[in-house]
N, C-alpha and C positions, 0 to 999 in steps of 0.2 A: 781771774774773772773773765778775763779778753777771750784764752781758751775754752774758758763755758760757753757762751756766747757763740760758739766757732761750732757745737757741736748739738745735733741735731737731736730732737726731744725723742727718747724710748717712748715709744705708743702706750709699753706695758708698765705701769706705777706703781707696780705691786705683783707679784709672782708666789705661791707658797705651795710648794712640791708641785703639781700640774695643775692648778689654777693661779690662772691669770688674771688683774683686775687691770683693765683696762684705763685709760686715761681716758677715753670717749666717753666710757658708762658711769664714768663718777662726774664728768659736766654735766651728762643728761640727767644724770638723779639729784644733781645740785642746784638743777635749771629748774626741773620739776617742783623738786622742794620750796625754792623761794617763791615761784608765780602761784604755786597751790597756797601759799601761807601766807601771801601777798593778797591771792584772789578772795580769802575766807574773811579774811579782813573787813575786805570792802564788801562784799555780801551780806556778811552782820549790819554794817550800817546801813544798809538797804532790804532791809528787816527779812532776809532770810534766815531761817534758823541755823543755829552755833553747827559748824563743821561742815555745813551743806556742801560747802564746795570738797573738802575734804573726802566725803563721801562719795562724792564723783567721780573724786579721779581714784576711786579706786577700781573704777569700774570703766572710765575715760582711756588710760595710761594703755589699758594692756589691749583695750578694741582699737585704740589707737595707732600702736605696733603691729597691729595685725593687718589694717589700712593700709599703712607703709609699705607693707610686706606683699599685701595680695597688688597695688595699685602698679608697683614696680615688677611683679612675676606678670600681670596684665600685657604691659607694655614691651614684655622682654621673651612673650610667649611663645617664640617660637624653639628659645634656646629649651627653657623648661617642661616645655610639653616631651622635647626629645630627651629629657634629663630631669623627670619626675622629682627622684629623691632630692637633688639640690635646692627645691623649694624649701625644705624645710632648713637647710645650711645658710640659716642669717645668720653665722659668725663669719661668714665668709663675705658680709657686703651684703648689700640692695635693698635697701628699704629709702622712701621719698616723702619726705614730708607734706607733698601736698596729698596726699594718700593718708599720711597722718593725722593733718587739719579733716579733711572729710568725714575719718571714722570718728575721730574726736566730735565732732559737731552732731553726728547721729545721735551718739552715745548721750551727749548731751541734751539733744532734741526729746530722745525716749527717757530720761530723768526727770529733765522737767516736767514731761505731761504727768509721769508717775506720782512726784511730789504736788503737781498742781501749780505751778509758780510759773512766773512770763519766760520762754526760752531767752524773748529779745532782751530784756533787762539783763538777763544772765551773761548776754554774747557781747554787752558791752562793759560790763564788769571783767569779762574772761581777756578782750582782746587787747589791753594795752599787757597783762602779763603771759601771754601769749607768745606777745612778740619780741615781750624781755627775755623768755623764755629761749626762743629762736635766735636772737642774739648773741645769750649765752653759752648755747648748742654749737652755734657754727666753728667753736674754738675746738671743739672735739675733733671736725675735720680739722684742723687747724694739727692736732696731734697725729693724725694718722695720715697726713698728708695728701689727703684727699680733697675731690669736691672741689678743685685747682683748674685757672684757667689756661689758656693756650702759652708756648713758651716766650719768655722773656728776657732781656741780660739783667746781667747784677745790678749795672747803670740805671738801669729804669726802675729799679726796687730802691735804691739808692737816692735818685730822685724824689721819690714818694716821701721820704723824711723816713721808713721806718726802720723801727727800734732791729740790731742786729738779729734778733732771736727771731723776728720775723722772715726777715730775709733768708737765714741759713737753711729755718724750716722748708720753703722754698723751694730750698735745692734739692732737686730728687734727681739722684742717681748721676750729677754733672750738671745738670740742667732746671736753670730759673723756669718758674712758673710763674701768672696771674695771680695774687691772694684772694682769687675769688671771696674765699668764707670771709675774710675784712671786709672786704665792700658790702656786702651782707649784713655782716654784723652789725655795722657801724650804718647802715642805714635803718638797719630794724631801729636799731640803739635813737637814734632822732625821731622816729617813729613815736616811739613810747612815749618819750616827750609831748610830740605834739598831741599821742591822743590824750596826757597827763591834762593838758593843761587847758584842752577843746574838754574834757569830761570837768574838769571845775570852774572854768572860768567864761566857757562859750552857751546860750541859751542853743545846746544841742537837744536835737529831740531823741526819746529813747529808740535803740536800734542804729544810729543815725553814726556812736562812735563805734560799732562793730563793721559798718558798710564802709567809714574813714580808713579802717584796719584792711578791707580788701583792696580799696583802691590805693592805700599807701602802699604796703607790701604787695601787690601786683603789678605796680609799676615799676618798683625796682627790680623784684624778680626775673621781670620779663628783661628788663635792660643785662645785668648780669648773667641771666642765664646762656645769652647770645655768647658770653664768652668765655662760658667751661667748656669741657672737654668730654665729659662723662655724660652728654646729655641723651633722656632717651626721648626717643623721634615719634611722631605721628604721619605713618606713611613714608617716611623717609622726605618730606617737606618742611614740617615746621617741628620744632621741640616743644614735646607735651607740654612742658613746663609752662612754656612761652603760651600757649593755646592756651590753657586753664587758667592763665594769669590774666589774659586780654576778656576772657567769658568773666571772670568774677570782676573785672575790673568795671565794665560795661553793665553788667548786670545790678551791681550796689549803686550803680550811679542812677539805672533807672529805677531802681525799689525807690532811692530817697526821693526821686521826683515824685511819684507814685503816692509816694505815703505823705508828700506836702501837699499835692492836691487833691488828695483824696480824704483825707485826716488831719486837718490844717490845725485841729484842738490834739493832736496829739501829743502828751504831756511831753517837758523837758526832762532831761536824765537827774536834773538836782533837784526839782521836786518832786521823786518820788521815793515814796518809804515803806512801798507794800507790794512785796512782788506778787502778790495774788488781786492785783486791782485789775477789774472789770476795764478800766482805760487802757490796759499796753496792748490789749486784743492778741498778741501770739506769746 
C-alpha cells in the first residue's frame, strides 16, 4: 500500500490499441454529469420544464469548450498567429475556464431568450452546481500534474496535513510544487455550501445567488491565481485571470446594489415557481 502511495497517478486510465482515455476527461464528464443532473433537478422545482437544463448543456458543453479554447489562443496570440495549425491541437493543453464560464453563460443567455424563461433565475439555479462542477474539475489537473503553483519542499506539503497521494502527485520531475487545484477545489467546495444554504435559508433576491457565485469565486481565484505558474498575462502586468476576477467581482457587487435600489420588490429566489413571471425582468 505504502509503495502505491509512493507512486505517481498515470494521467492515462484506460488505453485500447491508440486510444487513450484520459483521467482528466472522465472528471470533466463526471463533473458535468452530476451538476447537469443536479441543475435539472432544481429547475423542475422552479417550474421549468422536465430536461430543460438537460437540453442546455447540450448545446452549453461544447460553445463552452470552444470559449476556453478561443479565450486562451486570445491571450496567447502571438505564439498561434505564428503557428496557425496548433490552434486546433487542444490535446496538447490550453483551454481556461474563464473563457469556459463566458461562452457557457452566452449559450445560456441565447436558450433562455429562445425558450422564453428568466436567464437570472436560471444563473442562480446553474451557479452553486457550477461551482461543484469546478471543484470537481480541478482534480483532473490534479491528474496531469498541471495548473501547480511555484516550487515548494516536501516539509511544507507535509505540513499541510496532506494525504500522501497528494504530495507525491506534486513531485514533478524531483521537485515539490504549490497544489494550487487543492486550494481551488476546496474553496469552490465551501463555496457551494455557502451558496446551498443563502439559496434556502437566506431572504436572497433572484439573480442575487449567481452575483454571490462571482464574488465568491473571484476572490479566490484572484488570491490563488497570484501563485501558479502557467498564468497567462495582460500586457505582461497583471494575470488575465487576476484582471477578469477583480471586473466580475466589482461588477456583481454593483448589479446587486443596483438592483436593491432600483427594484427593492424584486422577488426572493424561494418564492418563485414560474420562470416565465413578468417579476424577474431578465
Amino acid at each position: 500500500m505504502n509503495e502505491f502511495l509512493l507512486q505517481t497517478i498515470n494521467p492515462i486510465a484506460i488505453e485500447i490499441g491508440g486510444l487513450q482515455v484520459r483521467w482528466y476527461g472522465i472528471i470533466i464528464a463526471s463533473a458535468i454529469y452530476i451538476a447537469a443532473t443536479l441543475a435539472d433537478r432544481e429547475a423542475t422545482k422552479k417550474g421549468f420544464r422536465k430536461d430543460f437544463v438537460v437540453d442546455l448543456v447540450f448545446w452549453a458543453i461544447p460553445l463552452a469548450f470552444l470559449g476556453a479554447r478561443f479565450y486562451y489562443v486570445l491571450f496567447e496570440w502571438k505564439h498561434y498567429v505564428a503557428n496557425p495549425i496548433d490552434i486546433i491541437k487542444i490535446w496538447e493543453g490550453g483551454i481556461a475556464i474563464y473563457g469556459g464560464l463566458i461562452g457557457g453563460a452566452l449559450t445560456t443567455y441565447w436558450f433562455c431568450k429562445k425558450e422564453e424563461v428568466s436567464f437570472t433565475l436560471l444563473l442562480d439555479i446553474l451557479a452553486p452546481v457550477v461551482l461543484l462542477a469546478q471543484s470537481i474539475g480541478r482534480w483532473g489537473n490534479f491528474t496531469n500534474q498541471e495548473a501547480h503553483g511555484a516550487e515548494v519542499t516536501r516539509q511544507f506539503l507535509e505540513n499541510l496535513h496532506l494525504p500522501s497521494f497528494i504530495i507525491e502527485q506534486m513531485n514533478i520531475n524531483g521537485v515539490y510544487y504549490h497544489p494550487t487545484f487543492l486550494y481551488e477545489s476546496l474553496w469552490s467546495a465551501l463555496g457551494v455550501i455557502l451558496l446551498v444554504i443563502l439559496r434556502k435559508k437566506a431572504p436572497i433576491k433572484v439573480g442575487e445567488i449567481a452575483a454571490t457565485y462571482l464574488v465568491w469565486y473571484g476572490c479566490g481565484r484572484f488570491v490563488i491565481e497570484g501563485m501558479r505558474t502557467d498564468s497567462l498575462w495582460l500586457f505582461g502586468v497583471i494575470r488575465v485571470s487576476q484582471a477578469l476576477s477583480l471586473i466580475l467581482v466589482i461588477g456583481a457587487i454593483i448589479w446587486v446594489w443596483m438592483q436593491r435600489k432600483n427594484h427593492p420588490q424584486r422577488p426572493t429566489y424561494v418564492s418563485v415557481d414560474d420562470p416565465k413571471s413578468s417579476d424577474l425582468w431578465i
